[in-house]
C-alpha angles and dihedrals in degrees: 000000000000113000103179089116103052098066109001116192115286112180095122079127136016131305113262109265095231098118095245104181140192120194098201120231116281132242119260117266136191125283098243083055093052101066114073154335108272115192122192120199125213098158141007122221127187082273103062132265120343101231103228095178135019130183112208116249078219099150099171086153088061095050104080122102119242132208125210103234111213084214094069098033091100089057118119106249115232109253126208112254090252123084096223090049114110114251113242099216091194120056090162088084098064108025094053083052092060104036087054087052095058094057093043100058087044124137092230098047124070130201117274096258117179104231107215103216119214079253098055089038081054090051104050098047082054087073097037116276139127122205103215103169149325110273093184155304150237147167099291097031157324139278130224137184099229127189114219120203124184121239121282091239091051108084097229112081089186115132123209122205117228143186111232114197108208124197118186105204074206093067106037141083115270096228087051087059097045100037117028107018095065093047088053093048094049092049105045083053099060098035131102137156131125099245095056122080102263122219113217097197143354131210155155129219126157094000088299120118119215127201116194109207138157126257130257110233094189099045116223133321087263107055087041092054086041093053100035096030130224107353124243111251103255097050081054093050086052091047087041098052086039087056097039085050090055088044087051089052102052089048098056089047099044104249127129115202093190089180114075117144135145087264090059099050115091133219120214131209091252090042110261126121144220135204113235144157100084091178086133104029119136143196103231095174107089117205102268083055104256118145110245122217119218128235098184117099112221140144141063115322095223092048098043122112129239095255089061096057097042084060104220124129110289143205103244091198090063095046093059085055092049091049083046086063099043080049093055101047093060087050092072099014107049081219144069125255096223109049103167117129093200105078088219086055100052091045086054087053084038102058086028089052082231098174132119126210111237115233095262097053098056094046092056107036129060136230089270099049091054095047087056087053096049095045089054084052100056109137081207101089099190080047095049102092129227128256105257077054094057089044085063098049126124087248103050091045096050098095114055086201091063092061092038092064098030097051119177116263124244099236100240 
């Protein structure tokens, strides 16, 4: 599929100056890393814990779709060994995730890299960019850090730098290039909204897909929250509102992002953020405007809702909201609040509410605050609210500033 015509470059000016940002894939990691943020005190100061040590919440094995096959549907699910324990009807979500994990931290396979030949590297600096270094890497592309440079002919010499995502159909699955590719392509065409992570331009040369994006000066929520620490409450309730304003947005659009996670919120040079990373990103609104429900499991396992584990067909619209509060905990708390590694185990602390804030995150948060966390995590999903629901919530509305500078938006 050719998509040269969907978003042709468009750098005849200068970029808007509205700090869209795009924190690229990371690379994998091992499995003992992937758990959870560990924070190791030395010292305490007037503003908290210093975090001496963090382990990154990186999960690559966990964020890979999954489609119910009607073949296995008939297959027994695997049950926790208690009788009161829910009963996870869909082992294919975690066990495929694991057992892709294992073959993807072999010794004997190596990650999925795009290799730029002299003759794409030509090609590109024939429009314009130069290709400065590799940023990562993961299973559907790469990632560079490209320079952009006007043309002689334009006034302005200025150069931008840019992150270029780089998919090789050679090197990816087929069901990746069918499937996902073209939605992602469809959907980063027809959004905008300042809070979500904006592409400047799409294309495709030597069965390889570009996408042109700006970088993200800040890096990602994760590594923000991993470097500053835990955030004072009323920095989380601007980036919350920023987030739930994106979500809105996507809902009332039809789009489902399903994939919402610290690594895929961006950071911007003025601190704000954007959501990105719409690999598995779906219409669910069909054209004689039914919601659709999803039956592909995708995701990150410690983001994903109950719904999805207990592998029935799901409202793609209510998961994001569930991932939004998984988000917003770690904001305050440097961990996650399920930290079961058995999917069965963590369905059972899921539908139970079974989480903890950390001390930090009680010193620093209010009432309010908690009562918002714990309404994105209902395991109920007719009872989990929406996001323009949450944007009218005691807590979000709490600091008059926050509105001030994150206006609503006149629908064009």
């Amino acid at each position: 599929m050719s998509f040269n015509h969907v978003l042709p470059l468009r750098y005849a000016g200068t970029p808007k100056s509205n700090n869209h940002s795009y924190r690229p894939p990371t690379k994998y990691t091992k499995w003992h890393e992937q758990q959870n943020i560990e924070i190791r005190t030395s010292r305490h100061s007037r503003n908290g814990p210093v975090i001496r040590k963090t382990t990154r919440l990186r999960q690559h094995q966990e964020d890979i779709g999954f489609e119910a096959e009607k073949a296995n549907s008939n297959r027994k699910s695997s049950s926790p060994s208690s009788s009161t324990a829910p009963r996870v009807r869909s082992p294919r979500f975690p066990r495929t995730a694991k057992e892709k994990h294992q073959r993807a931290t072999s010794d004997d396979r190596s990650e999925p890299k795009v290799i730029l030949t002299d003759y794409d590297i030509m090609k590109l600096e024939r429009k314009g960019f130069h290709v400065d270094k590799p940023l990562s890497s993961g299973s559907c592309g790469q990632i560079f850090m490209m320079t952009y440079k006007l043309p002689e002919k334009e006034a302005d010499n200025s150069t931008y730098k840019m992150a270029v995502k780089v998919v090789d159909r050679n090197v990816v699955e087929d069901n990746f290039i069918k499937k996902f590719l073209p939605r992602e392509i469809e959907i980063l065409s027809e959004i905008d909204h300042p809070y979500v992570v904006t592409v400047y331009a799409m294309m495709e040369m030597n069965e390889k897909a570009y996408f042109f994006m700006r970088y993200a000066e800040n890096g990602d929520l994760l590594e923000y929250i991993t470097k500053h620490g835990a955030l004072p409450e009323n920095h989380g309730r601007l980036w919350m509102r920023q987030l739930l304003m994106a979500v809105d947005y996507l809902d009332k659009t039809g789009i489902a992002h399903r994939d919402i996670k610290c690594e895929n919120i961006l950071v911007t040079a003025n601190l704000n953020i954007q959501l990105a990373d719409f690999g598995f990103a779906r219409k669910y609104v069909n054209d004689e405007g039914k919601e659709l429900m999803c039956e592909t499991y995708c995701g990150s396992l410690s983001y994903a809702a109950p719904e999805i584990l207990e592998g029935r067909p799901f409202c793609p619209k209510k998961v994001d909201i569930w991932s939004t509060g998984i988000v917003m905990f770690i904001m305050f708390n440097l961990e996650k609040p399920f930290k079961r590694k058995a999917p069965h185990q963590l369905l059972l602390a899921q539908q139970s509410k079974a989480y903890k804030w950390s001390q930090v995150g009680i010193t620093k948060t209010s009432d309010d605050c908690k009562k918002m966390v714990d309404a994105m995590l209902e395991p109920d999903v007719m009872r989990r609210p929406r996001a323009a629901t949450l944007l009218q919530k005691t807590w979000m509305t709490a600091d008059p500033d926050v509105i001030k500078y994150t206006p609503e938006l006149r629908e064009k």
